[in-house]
PyMOL Python script that loads the backbone (N, CA, C, O; Angstrom):
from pymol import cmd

cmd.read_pdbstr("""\
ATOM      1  N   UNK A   1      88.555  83.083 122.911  1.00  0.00           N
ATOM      2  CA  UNK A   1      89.261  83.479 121.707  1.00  0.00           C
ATOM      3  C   UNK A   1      90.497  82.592 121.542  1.00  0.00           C
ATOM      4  O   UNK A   1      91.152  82.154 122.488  1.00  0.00           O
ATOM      5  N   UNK A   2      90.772  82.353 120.149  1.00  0.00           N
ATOM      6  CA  UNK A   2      92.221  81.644 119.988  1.00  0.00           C
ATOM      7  C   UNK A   2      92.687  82.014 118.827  1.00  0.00           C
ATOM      8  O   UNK A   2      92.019  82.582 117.963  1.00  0.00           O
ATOM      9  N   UNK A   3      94.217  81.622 118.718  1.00  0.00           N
ATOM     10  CA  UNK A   3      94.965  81.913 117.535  1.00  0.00           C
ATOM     11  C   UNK A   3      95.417  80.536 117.130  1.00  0.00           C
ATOM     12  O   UNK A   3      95.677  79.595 117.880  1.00  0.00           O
ATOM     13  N   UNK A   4      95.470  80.580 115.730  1.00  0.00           N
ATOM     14  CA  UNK A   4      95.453  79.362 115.183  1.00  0.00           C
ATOM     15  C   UNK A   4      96.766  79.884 113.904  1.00  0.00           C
ATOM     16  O   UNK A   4      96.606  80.807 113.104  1.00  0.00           O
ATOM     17  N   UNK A   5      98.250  78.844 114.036  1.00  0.00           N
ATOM     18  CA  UNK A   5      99.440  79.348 113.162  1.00  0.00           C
ATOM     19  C   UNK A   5      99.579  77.783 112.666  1.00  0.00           C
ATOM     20  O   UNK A   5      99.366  76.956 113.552  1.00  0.00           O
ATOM     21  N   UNK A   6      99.836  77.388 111.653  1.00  0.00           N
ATOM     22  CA  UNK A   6      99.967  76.551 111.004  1.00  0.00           C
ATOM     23  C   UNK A   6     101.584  76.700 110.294  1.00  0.00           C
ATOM     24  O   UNK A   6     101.839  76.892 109.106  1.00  0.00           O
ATOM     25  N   UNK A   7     102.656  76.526 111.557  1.00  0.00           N
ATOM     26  CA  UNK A   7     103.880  76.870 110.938  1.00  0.00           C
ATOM     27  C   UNK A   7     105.220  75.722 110.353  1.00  0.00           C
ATOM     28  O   UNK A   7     105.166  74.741 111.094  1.00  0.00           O
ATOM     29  N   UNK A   8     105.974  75.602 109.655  1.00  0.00           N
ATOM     30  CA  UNK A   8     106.563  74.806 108.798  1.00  0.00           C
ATOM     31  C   UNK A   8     107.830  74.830 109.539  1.00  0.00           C
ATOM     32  O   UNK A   8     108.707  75.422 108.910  1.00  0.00           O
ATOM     33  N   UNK A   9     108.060  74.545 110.246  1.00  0.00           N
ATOM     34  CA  UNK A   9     109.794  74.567 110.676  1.00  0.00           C
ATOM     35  C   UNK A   9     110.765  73.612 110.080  1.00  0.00           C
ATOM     36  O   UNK A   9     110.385  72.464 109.855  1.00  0.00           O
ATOM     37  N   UNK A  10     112.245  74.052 109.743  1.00  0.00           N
ATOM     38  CA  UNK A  10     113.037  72.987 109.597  1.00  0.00           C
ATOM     39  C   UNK A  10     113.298  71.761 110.605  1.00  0.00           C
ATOM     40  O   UNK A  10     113.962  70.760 110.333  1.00  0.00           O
ATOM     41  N   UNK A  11     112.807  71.966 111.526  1.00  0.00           N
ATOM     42  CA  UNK A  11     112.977  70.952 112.401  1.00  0.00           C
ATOM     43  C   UNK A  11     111.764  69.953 112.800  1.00  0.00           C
ATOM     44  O   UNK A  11     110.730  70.257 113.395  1.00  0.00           O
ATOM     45  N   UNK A  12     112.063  68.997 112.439  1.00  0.00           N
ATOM     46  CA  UNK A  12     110.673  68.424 112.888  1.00  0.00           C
ATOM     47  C   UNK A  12     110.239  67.499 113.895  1.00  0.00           C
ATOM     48  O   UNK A  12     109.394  66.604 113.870  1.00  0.00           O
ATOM     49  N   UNK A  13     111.474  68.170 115.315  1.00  0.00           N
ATOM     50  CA  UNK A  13     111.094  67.815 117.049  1.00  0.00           C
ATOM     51  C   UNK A  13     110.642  68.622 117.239  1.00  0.00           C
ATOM     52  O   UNK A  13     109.831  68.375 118.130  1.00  0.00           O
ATOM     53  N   UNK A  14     110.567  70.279 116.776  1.00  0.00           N
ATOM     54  CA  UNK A  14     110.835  71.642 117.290  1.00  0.00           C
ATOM     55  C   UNK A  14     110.317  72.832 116.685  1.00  0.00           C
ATOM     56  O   UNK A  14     110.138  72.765 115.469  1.00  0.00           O
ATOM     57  N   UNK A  15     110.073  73.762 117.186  1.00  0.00           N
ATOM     58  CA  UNK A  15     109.818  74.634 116.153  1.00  0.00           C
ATOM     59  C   UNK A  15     110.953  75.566 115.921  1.00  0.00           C
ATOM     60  O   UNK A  15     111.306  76.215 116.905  1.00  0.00           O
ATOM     61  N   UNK A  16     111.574  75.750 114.836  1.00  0.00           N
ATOM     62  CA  UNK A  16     112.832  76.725 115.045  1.00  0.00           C
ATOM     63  C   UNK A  16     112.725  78.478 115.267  1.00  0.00           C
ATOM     64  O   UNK A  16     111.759  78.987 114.697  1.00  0.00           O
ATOM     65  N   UNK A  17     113.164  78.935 115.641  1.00  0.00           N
ATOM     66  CA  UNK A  17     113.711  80.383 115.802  1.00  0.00           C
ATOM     67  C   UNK A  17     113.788  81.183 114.754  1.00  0.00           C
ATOM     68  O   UNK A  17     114.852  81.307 114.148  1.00  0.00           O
ATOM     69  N   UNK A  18     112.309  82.050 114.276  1.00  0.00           N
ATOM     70  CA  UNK A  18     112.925  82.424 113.194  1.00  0.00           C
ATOM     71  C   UNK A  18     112.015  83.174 112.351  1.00  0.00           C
ATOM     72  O   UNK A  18     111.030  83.469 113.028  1.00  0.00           O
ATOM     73  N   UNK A  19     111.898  83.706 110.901  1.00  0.00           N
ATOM     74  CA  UNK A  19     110.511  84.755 110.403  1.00  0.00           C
ATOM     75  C   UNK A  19     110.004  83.561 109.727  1.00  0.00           C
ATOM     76  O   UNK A  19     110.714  82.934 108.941  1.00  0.00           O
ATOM     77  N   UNK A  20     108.686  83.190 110.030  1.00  0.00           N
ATOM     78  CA  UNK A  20     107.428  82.267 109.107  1.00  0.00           C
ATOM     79  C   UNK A  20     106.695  83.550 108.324  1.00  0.00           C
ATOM     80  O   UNK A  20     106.103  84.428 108.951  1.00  0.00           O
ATOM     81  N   UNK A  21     106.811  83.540 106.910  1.00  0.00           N
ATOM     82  CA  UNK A  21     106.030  84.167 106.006  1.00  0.00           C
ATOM     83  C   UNK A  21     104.709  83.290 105.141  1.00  0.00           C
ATOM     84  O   UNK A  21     104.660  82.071 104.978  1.00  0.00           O
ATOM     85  N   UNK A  22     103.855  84.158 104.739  1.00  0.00           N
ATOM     86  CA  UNK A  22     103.098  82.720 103.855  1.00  0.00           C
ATOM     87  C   UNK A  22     103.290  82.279 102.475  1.00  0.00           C
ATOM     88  O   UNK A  22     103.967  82.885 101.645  1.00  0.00           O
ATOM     89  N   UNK A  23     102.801  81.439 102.323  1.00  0.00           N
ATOM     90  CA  UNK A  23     103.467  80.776 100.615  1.00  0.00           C
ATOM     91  C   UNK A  23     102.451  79.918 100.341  1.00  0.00           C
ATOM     92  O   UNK A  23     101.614  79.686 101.213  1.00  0.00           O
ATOM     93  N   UNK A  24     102.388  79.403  99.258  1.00  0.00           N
ATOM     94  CA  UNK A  24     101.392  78.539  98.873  1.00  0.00           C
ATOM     95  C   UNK A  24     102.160  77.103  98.989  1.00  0.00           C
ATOM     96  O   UNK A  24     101.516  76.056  99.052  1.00  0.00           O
ATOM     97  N   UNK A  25     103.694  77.137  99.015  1.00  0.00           N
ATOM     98  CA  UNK A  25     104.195  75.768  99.043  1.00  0.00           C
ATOM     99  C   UNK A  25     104.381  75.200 100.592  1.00  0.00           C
ATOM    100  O   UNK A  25     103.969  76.159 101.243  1.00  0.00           O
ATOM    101  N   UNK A  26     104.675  74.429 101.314  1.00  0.00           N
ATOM    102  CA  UNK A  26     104.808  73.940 102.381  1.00  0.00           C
ATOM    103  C   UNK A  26     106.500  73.784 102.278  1.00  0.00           C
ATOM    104  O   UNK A  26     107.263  72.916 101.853  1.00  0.00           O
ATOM    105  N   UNK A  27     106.622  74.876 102.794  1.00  0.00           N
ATOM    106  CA  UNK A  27     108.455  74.586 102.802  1.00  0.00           C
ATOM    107  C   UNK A  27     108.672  74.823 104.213  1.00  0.00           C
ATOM    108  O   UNK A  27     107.794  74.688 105.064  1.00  0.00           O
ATOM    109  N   UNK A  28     109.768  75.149 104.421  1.00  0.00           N
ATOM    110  CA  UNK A  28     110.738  75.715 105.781  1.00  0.00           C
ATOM    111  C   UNK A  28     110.017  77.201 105.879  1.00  0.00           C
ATOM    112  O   UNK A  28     109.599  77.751 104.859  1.00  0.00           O
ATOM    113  N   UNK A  29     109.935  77.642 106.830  1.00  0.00           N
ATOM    114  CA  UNK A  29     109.586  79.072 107.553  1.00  0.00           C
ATOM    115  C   UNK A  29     108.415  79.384 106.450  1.00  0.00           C
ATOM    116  O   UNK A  29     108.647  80.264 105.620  1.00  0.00           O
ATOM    117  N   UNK A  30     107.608  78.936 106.429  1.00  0.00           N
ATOM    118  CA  UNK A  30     106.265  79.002 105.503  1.00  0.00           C
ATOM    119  C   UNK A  30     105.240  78.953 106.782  1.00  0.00           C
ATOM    120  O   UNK A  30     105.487  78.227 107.745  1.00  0.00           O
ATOM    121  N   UNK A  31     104.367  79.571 106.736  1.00  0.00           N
ATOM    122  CA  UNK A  31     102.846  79.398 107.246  1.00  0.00           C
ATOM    123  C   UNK A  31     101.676  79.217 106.273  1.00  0.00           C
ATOM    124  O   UNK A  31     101.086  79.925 105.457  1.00  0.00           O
ATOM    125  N   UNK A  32     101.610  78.090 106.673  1.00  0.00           N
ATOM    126  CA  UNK A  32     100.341  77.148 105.238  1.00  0.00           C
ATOM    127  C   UNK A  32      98.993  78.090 105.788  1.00  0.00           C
ATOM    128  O   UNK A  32      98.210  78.595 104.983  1.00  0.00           O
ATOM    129  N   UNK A  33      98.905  78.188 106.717  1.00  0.00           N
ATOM    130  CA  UNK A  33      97.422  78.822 107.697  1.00  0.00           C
ATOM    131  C   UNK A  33      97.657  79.620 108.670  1.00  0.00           C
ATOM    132  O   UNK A  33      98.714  79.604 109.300  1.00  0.00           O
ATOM    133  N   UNK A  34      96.450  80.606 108.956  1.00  0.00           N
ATOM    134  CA  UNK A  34      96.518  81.554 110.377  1.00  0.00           C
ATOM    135  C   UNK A  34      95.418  82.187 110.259  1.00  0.00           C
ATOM    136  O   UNK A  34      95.152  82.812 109.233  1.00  0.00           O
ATOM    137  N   UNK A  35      94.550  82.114 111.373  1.00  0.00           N
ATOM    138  CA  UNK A  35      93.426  83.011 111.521  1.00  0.00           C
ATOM    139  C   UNK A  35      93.453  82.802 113.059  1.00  0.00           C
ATOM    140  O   UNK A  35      94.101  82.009 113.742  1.00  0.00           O
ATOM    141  N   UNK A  36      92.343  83.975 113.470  1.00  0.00           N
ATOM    142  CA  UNK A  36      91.541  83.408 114.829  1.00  0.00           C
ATOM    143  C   UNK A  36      90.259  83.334 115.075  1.00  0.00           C
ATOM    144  O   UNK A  36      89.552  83.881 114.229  1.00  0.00           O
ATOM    145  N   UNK A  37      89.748  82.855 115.925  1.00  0.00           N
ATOM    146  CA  UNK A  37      88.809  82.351 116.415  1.00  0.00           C
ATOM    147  C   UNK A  37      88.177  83.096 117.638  1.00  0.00           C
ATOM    148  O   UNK A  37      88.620  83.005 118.783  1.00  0.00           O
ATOM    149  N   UNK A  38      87.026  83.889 117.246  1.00  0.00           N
ATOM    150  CA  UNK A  38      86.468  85.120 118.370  1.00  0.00           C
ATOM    151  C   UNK A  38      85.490  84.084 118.438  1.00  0.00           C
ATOM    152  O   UNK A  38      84.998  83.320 117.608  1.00  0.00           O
ATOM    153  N   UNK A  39      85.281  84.361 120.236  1.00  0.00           N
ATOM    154  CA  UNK A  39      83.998  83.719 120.823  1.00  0.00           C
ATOM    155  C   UNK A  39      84.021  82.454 120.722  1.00  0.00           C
ATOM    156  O   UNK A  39      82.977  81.831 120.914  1.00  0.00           O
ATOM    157  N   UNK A  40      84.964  81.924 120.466  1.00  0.00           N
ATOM    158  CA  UNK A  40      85.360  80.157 120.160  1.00  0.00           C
ATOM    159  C   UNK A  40      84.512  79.116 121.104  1.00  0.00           C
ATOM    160  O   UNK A  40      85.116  79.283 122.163  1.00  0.00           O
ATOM    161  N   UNK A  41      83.981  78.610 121.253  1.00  0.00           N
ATOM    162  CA  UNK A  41      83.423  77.615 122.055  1.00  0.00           C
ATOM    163  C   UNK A  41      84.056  76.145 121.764  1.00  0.00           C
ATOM    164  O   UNK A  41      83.382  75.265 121.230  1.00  0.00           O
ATOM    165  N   UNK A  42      85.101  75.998 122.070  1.00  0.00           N
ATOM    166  CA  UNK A  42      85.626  74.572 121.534  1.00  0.00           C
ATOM    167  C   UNK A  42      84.255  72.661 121.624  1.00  0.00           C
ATOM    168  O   UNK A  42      84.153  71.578 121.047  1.00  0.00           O
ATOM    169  N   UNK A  43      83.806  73.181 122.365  1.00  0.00           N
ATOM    170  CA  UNK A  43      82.833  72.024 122.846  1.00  0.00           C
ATOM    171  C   UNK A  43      81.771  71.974 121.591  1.00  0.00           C
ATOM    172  O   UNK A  43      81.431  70.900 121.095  1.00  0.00           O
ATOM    173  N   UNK A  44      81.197  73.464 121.045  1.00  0.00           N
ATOM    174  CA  UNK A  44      80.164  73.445 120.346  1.00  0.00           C
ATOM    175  C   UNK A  44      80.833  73.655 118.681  1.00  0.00           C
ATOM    176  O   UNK A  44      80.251  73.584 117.598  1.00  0.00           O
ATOM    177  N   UNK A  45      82.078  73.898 118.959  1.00  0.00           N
ATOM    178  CA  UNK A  45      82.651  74.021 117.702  1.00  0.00           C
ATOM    179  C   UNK A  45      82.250  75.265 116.835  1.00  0.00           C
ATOM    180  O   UNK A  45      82.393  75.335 115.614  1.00  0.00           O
ATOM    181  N   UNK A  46      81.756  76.181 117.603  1.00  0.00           N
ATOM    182  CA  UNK A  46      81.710  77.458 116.897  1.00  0.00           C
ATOM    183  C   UNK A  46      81.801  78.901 117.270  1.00  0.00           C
ATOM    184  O   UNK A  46      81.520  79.244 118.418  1.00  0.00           O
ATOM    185  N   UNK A  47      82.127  79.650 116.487  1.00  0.00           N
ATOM    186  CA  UNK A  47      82.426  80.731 116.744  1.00  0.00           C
ATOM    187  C   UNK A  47      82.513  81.611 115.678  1.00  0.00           C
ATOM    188  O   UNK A  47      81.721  81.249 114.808  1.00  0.00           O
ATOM    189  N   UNK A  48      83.070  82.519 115.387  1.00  0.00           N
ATOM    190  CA  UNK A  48      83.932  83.844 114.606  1.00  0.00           C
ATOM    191  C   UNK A  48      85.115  83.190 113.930  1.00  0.00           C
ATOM    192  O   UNK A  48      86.149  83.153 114.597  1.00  0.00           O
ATOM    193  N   UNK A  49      85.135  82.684 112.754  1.00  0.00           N
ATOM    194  CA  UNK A  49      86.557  82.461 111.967  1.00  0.00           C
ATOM    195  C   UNK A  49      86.938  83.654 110.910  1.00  0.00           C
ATOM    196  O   UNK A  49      86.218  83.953 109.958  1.00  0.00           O
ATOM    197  N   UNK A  50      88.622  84.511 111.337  1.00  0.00           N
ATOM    198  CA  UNK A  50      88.869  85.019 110.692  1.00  0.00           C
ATOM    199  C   UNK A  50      90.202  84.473 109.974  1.00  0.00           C
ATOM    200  O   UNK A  50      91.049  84.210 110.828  1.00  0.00           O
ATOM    201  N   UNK A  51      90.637  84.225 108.679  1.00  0.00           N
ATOM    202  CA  UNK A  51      91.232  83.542 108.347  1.00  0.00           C
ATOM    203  C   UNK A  51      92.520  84.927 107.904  1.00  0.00           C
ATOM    204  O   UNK A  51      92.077  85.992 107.472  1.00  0.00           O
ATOM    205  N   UNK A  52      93.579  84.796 108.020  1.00  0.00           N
ATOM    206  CA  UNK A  52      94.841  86.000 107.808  1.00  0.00           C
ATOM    207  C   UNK A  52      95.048  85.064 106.478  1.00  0.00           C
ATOM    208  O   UNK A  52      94.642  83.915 106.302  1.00  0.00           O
ATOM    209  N   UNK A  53      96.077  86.207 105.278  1.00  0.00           N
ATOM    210  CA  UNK A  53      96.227  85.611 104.117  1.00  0.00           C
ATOM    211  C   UNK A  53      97.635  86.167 103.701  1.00  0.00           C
ATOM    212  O   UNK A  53      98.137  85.805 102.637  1.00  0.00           O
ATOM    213  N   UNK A  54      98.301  87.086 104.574  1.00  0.00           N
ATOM    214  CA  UNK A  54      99.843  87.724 104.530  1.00  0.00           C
ATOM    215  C   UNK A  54     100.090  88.490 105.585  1.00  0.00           C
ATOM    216  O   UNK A  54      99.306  89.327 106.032  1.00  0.00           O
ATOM    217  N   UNK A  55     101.229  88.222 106.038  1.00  0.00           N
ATOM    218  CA  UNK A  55     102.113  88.780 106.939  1.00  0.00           C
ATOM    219  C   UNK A  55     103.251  88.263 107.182  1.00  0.00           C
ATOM    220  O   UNK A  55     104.132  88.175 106.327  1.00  0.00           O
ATOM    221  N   UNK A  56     103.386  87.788 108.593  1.00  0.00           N
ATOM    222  CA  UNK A  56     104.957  86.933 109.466  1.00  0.00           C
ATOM    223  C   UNK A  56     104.502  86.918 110.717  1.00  0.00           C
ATOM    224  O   UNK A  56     103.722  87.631 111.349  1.00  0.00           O
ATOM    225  N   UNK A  57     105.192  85.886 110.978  1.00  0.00           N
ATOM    226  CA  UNK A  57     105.294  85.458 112.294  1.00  0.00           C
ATOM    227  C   UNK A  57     106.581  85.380 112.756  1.00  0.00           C
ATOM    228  O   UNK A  57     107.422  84.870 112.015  1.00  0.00           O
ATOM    229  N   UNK A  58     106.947  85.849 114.004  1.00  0.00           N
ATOM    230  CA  UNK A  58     108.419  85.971 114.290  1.00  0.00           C
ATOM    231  C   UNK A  58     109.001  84.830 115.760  1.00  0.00           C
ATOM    232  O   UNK A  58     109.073  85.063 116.966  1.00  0.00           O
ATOM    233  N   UNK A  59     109.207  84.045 115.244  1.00  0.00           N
ATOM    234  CA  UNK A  59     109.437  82.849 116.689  1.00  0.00           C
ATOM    235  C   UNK A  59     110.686  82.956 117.488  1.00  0.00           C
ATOM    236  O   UNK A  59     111.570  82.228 117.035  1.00  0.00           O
ATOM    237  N   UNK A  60     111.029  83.634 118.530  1.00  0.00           N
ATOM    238  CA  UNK A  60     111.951  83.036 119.290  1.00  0.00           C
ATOM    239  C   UNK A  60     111.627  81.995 120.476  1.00  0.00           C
ATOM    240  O   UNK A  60     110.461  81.884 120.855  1.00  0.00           O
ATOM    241  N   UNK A  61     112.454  81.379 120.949  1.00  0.00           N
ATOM    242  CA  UNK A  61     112.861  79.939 121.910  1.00  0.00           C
ATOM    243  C   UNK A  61     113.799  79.890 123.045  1.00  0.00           C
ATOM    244  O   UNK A  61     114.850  79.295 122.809  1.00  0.00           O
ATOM    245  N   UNK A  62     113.636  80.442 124.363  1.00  0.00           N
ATOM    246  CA  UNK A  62     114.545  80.836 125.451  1.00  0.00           C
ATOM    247  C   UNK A  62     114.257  79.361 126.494  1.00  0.00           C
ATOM    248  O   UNK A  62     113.272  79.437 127.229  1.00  0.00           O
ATOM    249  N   UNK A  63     115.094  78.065 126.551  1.00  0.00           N
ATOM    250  CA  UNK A  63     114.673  77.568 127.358  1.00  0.00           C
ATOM    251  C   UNK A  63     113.716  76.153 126.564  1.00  0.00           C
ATOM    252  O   UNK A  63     113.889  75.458 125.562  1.00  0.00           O
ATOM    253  N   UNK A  64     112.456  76.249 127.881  1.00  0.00           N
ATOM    254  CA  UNK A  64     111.174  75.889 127.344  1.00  0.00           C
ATOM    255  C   UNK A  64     109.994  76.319 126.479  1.00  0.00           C
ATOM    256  O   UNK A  64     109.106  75.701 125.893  1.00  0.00           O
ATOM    257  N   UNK A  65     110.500  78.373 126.697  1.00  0.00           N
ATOM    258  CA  UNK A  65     109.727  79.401 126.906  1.00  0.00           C
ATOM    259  C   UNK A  65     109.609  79.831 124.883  1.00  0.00           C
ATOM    260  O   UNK A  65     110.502  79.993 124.051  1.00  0.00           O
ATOM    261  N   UNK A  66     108.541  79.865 124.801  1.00  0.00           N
ATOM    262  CA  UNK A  66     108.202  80.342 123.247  1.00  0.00           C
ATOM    263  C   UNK A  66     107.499  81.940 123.467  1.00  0.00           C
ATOM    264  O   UNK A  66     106.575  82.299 124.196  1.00  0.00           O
ATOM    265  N   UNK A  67     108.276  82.632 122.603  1.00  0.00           N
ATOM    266  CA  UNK A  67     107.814  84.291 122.107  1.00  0.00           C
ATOM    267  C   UNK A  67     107.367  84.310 120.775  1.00  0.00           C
ATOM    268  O   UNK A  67     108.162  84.499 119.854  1.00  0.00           O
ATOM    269  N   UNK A  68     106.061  84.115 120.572  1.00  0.00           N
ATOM    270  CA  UNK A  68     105.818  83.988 119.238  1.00  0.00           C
ATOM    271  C   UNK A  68     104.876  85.835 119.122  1.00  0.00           C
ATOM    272  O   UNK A  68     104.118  86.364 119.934  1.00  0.00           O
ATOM    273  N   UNK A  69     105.423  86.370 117.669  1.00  0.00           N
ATOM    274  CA  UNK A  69     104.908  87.210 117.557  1.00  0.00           C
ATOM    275  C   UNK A  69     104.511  87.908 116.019  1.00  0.00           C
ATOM    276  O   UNK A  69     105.267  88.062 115.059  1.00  0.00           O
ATOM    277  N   UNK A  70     103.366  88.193 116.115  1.00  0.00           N
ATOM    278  CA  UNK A  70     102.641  87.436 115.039  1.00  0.00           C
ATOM    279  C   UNK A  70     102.047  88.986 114.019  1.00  0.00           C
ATOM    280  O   UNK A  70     101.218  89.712 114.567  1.00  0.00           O
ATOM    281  N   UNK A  71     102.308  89.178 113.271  1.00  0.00           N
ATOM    282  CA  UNK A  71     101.787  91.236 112.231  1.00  0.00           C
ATOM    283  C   UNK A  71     100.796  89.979 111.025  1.00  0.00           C
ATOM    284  O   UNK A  71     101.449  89.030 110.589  1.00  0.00           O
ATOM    285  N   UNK A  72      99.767  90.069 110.738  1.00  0.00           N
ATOM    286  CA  UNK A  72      99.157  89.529 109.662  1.00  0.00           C
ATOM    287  C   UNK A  72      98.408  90.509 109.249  1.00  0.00           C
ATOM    288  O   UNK A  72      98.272  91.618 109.766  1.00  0.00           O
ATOM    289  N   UNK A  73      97.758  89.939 107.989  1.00  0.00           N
ATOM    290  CA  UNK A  73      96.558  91.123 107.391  1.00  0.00           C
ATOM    291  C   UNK A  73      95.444  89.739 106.814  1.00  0.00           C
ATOM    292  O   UNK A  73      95.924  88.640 106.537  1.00  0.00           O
ATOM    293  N   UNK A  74      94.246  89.970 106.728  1.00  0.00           N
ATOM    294  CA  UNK A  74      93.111  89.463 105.969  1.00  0.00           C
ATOM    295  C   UNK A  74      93.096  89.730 104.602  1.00  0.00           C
ATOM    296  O   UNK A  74      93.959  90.545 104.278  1.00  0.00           O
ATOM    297  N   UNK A  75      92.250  89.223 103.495  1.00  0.00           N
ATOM    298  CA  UNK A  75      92.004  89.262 102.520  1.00  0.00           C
ATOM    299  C   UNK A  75      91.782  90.592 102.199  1.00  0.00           C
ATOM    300  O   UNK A  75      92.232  90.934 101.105  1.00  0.00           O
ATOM    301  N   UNK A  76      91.223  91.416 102.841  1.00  0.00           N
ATOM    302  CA  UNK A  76      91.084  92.666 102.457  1.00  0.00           C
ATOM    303  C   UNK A  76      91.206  93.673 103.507  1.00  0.00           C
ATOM    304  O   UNK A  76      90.468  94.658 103.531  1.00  0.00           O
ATOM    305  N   UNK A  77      92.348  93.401 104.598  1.00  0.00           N
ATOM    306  CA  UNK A  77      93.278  94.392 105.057  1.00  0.00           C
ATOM    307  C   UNK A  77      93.147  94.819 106.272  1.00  0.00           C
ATOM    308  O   UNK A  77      93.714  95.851 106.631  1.00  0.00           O
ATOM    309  N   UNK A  78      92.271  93.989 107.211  1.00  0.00           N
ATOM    310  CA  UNK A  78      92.596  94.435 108.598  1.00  0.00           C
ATOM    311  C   UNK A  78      93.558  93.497 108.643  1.00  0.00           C
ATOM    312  O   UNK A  78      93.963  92.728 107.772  1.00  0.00           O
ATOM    313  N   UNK A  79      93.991  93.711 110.169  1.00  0.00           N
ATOM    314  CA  UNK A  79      95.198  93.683 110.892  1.00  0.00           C
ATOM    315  C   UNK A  79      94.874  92.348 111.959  1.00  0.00           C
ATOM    316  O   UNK A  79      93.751  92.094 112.396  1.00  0.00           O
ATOM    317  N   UNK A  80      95.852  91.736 112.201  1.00  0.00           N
ATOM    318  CA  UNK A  80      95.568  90.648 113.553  1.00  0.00           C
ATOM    319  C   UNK A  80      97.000  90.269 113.810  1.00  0.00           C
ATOM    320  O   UNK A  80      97.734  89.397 113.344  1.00  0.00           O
ATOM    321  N   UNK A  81      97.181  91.397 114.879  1.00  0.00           N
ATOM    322  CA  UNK A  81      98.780  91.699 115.777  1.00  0.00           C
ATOM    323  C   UNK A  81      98.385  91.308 116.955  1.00  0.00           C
ATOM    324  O   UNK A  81      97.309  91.509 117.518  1.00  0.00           O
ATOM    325  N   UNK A  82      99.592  90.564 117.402  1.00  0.00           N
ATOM    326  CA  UNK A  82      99.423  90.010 119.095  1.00  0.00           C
ATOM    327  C   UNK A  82     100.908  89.142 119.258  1.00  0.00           C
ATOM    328  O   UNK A  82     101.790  88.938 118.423  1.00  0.00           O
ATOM    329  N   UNK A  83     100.801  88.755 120.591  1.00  0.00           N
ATOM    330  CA  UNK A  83     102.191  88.146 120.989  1.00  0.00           C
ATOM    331  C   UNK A  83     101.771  87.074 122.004  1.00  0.00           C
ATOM    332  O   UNK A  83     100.949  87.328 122.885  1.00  0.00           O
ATOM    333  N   UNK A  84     102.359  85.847 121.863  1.00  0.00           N
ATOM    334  CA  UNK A  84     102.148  84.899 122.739  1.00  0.00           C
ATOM    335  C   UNK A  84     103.823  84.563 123.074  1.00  0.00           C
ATOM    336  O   UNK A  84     104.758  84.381 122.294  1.00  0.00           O
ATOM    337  N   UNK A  85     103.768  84.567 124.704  1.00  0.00           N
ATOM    338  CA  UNK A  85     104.727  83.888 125.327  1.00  0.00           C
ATOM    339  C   UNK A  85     104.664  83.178 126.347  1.00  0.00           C
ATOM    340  O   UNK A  85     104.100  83.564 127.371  1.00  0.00           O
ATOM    341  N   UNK A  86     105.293  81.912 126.216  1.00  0.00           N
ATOM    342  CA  UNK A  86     104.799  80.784 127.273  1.00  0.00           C
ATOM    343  C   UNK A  86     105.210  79.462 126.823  1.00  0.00           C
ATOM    344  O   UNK A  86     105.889  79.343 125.803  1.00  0.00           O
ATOM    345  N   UNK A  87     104.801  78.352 127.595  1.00  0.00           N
ATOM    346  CA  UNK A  87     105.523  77.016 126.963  1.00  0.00           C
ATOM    347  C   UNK A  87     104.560  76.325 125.900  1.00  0.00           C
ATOM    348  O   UNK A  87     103.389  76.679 126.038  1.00  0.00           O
ATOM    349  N   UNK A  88     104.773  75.489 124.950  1.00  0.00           N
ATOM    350  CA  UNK A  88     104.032  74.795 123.945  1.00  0.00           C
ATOM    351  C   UNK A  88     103.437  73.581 124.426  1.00  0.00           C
ATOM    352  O   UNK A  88     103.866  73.294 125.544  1.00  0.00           O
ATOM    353  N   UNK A  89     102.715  72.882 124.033  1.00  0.00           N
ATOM    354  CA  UNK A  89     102.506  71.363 124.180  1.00  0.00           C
ATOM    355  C   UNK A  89     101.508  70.766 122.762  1.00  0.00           C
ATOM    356  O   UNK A  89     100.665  71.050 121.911  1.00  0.00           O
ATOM    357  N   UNK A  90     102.263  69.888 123.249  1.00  0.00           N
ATOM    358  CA  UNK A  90     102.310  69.100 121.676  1.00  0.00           C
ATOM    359  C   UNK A  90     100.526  68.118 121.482  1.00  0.00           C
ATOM    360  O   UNK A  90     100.216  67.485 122.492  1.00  0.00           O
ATOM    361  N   UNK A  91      99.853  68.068 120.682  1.00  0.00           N
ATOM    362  CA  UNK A  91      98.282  67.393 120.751  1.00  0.00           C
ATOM    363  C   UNK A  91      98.385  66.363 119.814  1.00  0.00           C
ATOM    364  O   UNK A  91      97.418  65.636 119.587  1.00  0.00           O
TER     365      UNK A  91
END
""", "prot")
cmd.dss("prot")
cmd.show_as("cartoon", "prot")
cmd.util.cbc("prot")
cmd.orient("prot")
């Protein structure tokens, strides 16, 4: 399984500290994208895509250490809540 955030920060070494909402424009604290990926097989490239279409994402930054924590809804209203904390690396 994976989570997939497509987030806009003012900073662009970094991700900043802070609420990402969605928007259709690509600005500061915008999330262009977010869904996840059940049963993901990265090798075969497939799986379960659920794509989120409103919520927030809430980023704090202690350190190295990222708390990202994430309330969304789908097109027609389930939920995809969870929390990732840990370090980033860049692809």
């Amino acid at each position: 399984d994976a989570v997939y955030l497509d987030l806009n920060s003012d900073n662009m070494a970094d991700l900043s500290d802070g609420t990402y909402v969605f928007d259709i424009n690509r600005d500061v604290f915008v999330i262009s994208f977010a869904g996840i990926f059940l049963d993901y097989d990265p090798q075969a490239s497939n799986g379960t895509a659920v794509e989120a279409s409103s919520g927030e994402v809430i980023l704090t930054k202690s350190g190295v250490e990222y708390t990202i924590s994430f309330d969304l809804s789908t097109a027609n209203g389930d939920a995809i809540i969870g929390q990732y904390k840990g370090t980033l690396s860049r692809v």
